[in-house]
N, C-alpha and C positions, 0 to 999 in steps of 0.2 A: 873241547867239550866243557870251559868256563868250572865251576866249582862239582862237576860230573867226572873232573880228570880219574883217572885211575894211577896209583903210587904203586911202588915196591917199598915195602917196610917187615920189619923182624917183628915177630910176635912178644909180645909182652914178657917177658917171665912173669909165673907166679898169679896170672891173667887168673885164675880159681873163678870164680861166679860172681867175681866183682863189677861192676860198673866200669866200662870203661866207653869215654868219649873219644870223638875224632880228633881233639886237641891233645888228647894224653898219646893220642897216633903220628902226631904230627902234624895235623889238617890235612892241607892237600896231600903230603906225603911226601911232594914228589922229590923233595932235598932229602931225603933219607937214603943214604946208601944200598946200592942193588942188594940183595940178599935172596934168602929162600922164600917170600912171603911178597902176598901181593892183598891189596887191599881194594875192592871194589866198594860201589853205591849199590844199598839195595837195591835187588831186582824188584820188579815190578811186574806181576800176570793178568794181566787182563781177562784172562776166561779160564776159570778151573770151576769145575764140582766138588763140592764137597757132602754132599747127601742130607746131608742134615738139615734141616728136619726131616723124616719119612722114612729115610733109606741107611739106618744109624749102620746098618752092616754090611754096608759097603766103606763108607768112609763117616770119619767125625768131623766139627769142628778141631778138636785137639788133635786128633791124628795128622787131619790134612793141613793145619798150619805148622804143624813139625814136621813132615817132610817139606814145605816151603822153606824151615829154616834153614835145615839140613841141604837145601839146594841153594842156599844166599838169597832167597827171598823173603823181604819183608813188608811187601803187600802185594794181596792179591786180591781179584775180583771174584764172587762168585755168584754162578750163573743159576737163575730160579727154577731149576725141572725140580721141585722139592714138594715135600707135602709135608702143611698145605704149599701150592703155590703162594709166593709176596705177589698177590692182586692188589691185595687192599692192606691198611697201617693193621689191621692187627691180626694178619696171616706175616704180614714182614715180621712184626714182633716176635712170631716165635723163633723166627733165625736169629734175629738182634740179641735176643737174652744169652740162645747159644753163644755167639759170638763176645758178650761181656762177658761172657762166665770162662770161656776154652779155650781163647784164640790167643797165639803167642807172638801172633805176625798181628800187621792190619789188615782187617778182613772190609769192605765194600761191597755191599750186597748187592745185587740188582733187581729191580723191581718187572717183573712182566709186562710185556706190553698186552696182553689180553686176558681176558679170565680164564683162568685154569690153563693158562696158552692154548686156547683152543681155539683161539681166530674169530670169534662171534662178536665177541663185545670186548669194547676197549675199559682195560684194568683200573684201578681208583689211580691214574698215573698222580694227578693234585696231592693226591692224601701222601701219596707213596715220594714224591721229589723231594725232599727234605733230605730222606733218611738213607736213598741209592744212589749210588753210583749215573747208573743207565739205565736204560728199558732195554728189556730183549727176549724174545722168546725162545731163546737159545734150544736144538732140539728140536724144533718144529722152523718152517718158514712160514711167514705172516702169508697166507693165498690169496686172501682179496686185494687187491688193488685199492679198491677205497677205505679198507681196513687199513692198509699201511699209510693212505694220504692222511687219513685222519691223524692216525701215532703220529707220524711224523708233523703234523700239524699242530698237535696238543705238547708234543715233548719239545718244538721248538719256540712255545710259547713259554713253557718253565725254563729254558737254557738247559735242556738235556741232551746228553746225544740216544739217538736210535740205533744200537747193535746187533746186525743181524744174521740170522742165522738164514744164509739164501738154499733154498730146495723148493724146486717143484715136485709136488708132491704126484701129478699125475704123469710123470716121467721117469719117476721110480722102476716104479711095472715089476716090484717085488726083489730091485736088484740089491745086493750085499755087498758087491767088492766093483772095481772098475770096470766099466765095458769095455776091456781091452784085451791084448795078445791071451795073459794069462786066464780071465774067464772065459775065454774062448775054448783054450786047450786042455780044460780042467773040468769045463759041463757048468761053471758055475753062472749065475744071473749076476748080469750086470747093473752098474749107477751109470747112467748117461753124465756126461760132462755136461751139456745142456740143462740138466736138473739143476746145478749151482751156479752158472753164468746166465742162465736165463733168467733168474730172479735178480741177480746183480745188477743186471741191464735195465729192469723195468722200475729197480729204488735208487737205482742213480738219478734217474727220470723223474721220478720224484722227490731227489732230493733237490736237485736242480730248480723244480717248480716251488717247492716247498720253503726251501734254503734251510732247511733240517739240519743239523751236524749230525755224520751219519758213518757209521763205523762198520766194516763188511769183517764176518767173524772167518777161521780160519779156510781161508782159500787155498785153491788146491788146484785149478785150473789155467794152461797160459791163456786161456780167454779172458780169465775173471781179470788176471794181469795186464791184458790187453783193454779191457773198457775201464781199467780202473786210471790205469793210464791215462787215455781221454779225459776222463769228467775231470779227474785232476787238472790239465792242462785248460781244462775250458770254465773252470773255477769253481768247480763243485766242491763244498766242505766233505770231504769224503777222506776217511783213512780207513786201513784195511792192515790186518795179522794174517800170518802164515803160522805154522806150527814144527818145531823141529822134521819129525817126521818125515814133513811134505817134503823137506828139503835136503833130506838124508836117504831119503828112501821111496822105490817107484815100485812097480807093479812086477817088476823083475824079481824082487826080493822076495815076495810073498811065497808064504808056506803055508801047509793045511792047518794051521791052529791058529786060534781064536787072537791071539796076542798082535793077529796083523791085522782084527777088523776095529774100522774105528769111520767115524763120519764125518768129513767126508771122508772116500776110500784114498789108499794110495791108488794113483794117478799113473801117468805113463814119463817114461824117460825124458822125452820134450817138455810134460809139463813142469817138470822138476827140474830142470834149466830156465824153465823161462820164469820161474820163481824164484832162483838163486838170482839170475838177470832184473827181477825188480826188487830181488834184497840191493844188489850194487849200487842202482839208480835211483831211489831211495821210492819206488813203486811202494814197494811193501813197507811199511812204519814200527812195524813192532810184529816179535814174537812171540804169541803166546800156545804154550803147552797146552793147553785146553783137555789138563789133569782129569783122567774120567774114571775113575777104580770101579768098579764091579768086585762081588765073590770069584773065590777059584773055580768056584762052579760054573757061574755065568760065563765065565771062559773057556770051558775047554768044551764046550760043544762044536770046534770045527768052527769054518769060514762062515757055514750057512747058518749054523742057529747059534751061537755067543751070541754077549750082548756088545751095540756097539761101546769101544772104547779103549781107551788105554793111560795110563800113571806117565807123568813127565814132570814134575817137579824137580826131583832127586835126582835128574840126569840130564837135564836143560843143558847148563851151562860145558857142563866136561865133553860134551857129546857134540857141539856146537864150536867150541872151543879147539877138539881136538880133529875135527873133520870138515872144518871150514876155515879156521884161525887158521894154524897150524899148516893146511897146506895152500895155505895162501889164496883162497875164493874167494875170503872176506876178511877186513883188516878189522884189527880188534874193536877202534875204534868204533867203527861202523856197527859192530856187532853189540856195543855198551851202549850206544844209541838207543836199537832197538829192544834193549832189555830194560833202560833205567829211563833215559829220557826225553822219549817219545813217547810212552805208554805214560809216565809223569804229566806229562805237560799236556795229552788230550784230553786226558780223562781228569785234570783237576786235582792230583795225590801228589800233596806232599812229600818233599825226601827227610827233611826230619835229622834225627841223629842217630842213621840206618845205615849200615853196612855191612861186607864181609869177610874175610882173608881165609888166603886160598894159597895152598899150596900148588903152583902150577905146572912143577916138574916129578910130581907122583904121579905114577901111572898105574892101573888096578880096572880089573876086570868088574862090570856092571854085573852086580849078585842082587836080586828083588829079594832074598833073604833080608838083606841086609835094610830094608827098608823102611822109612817110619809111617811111610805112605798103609795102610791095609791093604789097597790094591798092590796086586805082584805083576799083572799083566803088561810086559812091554816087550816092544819087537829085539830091545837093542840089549836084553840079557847075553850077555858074557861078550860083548862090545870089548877091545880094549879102550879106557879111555884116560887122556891125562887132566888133571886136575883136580884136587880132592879141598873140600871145603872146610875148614879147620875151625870158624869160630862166627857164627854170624851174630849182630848185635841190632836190636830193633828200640827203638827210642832211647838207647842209650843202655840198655840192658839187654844180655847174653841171653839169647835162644838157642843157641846150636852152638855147642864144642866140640870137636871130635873129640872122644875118648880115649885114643890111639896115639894122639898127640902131647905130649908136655907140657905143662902151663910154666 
């Protein structure tokens, strides 16, 4: 993995709130004596919410880029369901200011691919490429066809990529959790798997005609796995994220609270094989959390009325680490790849002089107390899990120390 290696090294003494670079670490590291400490390259998320603008009580700028720290990331993207929406440069601007004033990670906006994301007209994309990441109308799927030729037309004229958020919206039919065993045996309404492969199918299609760079948001389906497959082989610019979850957790799991609904749903046991099957083959290119906090309110309305979503930041890596590294589904390699650099190197983000050390033989139960995330909502509360993140550092200065720990 070239200057992306991962070292074991010893925590600094004396490390207080100082400055400290990868040279004062060792560089690569990797001559440094095994020890307790392990040094990673910032992660990298390609799709979190952070609320802000609109929705400050769900999540902040500063909030949500402190539990990134606190999970060893130090950049993230963040997706436009915000108000206002970034349609246009000076609805972007009110994220921007947030982001120069709060953010302790590097924050990458995204600019919408429609007004208001509501599919009718394509967004000021011209005004807005400068200053984002991507378009995406993440939250919504683009419906028309010619709506997305176009995006895809207009963002592969700026050298954008298109990230999208695939739903058929008239395949819903009102459903909340999986069409599968367990809405069946529960009374609950189902999400057809066809709702997010069927749009996959149709902006392959046109990315293919278009030659778009074209990003499919978290997948969830072995379908989606299976045509992603194809276009890839048949030379479509196309990369595509999974989200821990999908890959930890199926339709078996689920329980009557709110902490398990999230969009897409968990999925069925098959399809959560045949996604760890295209983490291995390198199907899937990155994972991203697709951090969504809501109120404790918004979540404990049950399966049927919560809102969709759930916090993954602050539990990515330990959770990843200790139920796929650990027992051997996926080698760690592999798994640094799709944290640091492949989400790097699609999307255009620097690695900079960002990293994080990690204590990898702590083990400790996932407590949403302990959170710097505001969102509490997540399935994997009281998880055992190994891996505890002791010191993350983003352009060469300390964002996250654990407290717990000794400098």
């Amino acid at each position: 993995m070239d200057r992306f290696a991962h070292a074991a090294v010893k925590l600094l003494p004396g490390v207080g709130s100082a400055v400290v670079s990868p040279a004062a670490l060792g560089g690569a590291v990797s001559s440094f004596d095994r020890s307790r400490y392990t040094v990673f390259p910032g992660f990298c998320d390609v799709h979190v919410h952070f609320r802000e603008p609109g929705f400050s009580y769900k999540e902040t700028i500063a909030s949500g880029t402190a539990a990134a720290a606190r999970g060893g990331y130090t950049a993230v993207c963040t997706m436009p369901n915000l108000d206002p929406v970034p349609d246009s440069r000076d609805r972007l601007e009110v994220q921007l200011a947030a982001i120069r004033r709060d953010a302790c990670v590097h924050v990458y906006p995204y600019g919408a691919i429609t007004v208001g994301e509501q599919g009718e007209r394509l967004a000021e994309l011209d005004a807005l490429a400068q200053d984002v990441i991507a378009f995406s109308d993440d939250g919504r799927g683009v419906q028309a066809e010619e709506m997305m030729r176009a995006a895809m037309q207009k963002a592969k004229s700026l050298g954008k990529l298109i990230a999208a958020h695939c739903e058929v919206n008239a395949l819903l039919r009102g459903g909340y959790i999986h069409d599968g065993a367990y809405a069946r045996a529960h009374g609950h309404r189902g999400i057809c798997s066809e709702s997010e492969w069927g749009q996959i199918a149709r902006d392959l299609r046109l990315a293919a005609e278009t030659g778009c760079a074209y990003h499919v948001c978290h997948i969830s389906t072995r379908q989606s796995v299976d045509l992603i497959r194809k276009a890839k082989a048949a030379g479509v610019d196309v990369t595509c994220e999974t989200a821990p979850h999908y890959l930890l957790l199926d339709e078996s799991d689920l329980q009557e609270d709110g902490r398990f609904k999230m969009n897409p749903p968990l999925r069925s046991r098959d399809d959560r094989e045949a996604l760890l099957e295209g983490v291995c083959d390198g199907t899937i290119d990155m994972i991203a959390t697709d951090h969504a906090p809501h109120s404790a309110e918004e979540k404990s309305r049950g399966l049927e009325r919560s809102a969709f979503g759930i916090v993954g930041l602050e539990t990515a890596f330990p959770l990843l680490y200790t139920y796929l590294v650990q027992t051997g589904a996926v080698p760690l390699e592999r798994l640094l790849e799709m944290l640091v650099t492949n989400p790097r190197r699609r999307f255009g983000i620097p690695l900079g002089n960002d990293y994080s050390v990690w204590d990898l033989n702590e083990t400790y139960r996932i407590d949403p107390a302990a959170f710097r995330s505001q969102g509490r909502s997540t399935p994997f509360a009281g998880y055992e899990t190994a891996g505890r993140c002791v010191l993350c550092v983003c352009g060469g200065r300390i964002v996250w120390q654990d407290p717990h720990v000794e400098g």
